[in-house]
N, C-alpha and C positions, 0 to 999 in steps of 0.2 A: 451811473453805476456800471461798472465794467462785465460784462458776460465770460466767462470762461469755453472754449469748446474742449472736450476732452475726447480723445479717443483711447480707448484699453488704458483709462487711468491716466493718461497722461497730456497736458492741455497741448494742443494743435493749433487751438487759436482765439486770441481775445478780442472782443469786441467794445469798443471804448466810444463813450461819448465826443463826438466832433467837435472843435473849438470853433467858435464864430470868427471868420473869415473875412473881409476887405466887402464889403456889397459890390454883387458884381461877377466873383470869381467861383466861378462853378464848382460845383460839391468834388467832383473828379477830378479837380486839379487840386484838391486839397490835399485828397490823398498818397499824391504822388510823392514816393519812398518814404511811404511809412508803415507798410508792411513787411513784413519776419517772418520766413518760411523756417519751423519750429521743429520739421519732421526731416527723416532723412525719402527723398524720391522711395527706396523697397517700402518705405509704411505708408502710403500714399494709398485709395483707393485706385487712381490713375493707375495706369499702366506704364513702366520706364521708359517707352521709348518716347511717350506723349510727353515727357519734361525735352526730350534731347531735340524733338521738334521747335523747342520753344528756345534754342539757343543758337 
């Protein structure tokens, strides 16, 4: 069943049941590009310049 995160009313982030994978292949590779950044970096707890390090 899916979780919703909501911040000020509005979801930031969902959390969904993993599908069963290949035996073998590590949970962290599963999840590779399958996350959706939902906010814009100003609604962020972060700080902006903490995204511009990360590019």
């Amino acid at each position: 069943m899916p979780v919703d995160l909501v911040r000020r009313g509005k979801v930031v982030a969902r959390l969904v049941p993993t599908v069963d994978a290949a035996s073998g292949t590590p949970p962290w590779e599963r999840l590779i590009g399958t996350g959706r950044l939902q906010a814009a970096p100003a609604e962020s707890v972060l700080e902006s310049g903490a995204f511009d390090a990360l590019r």
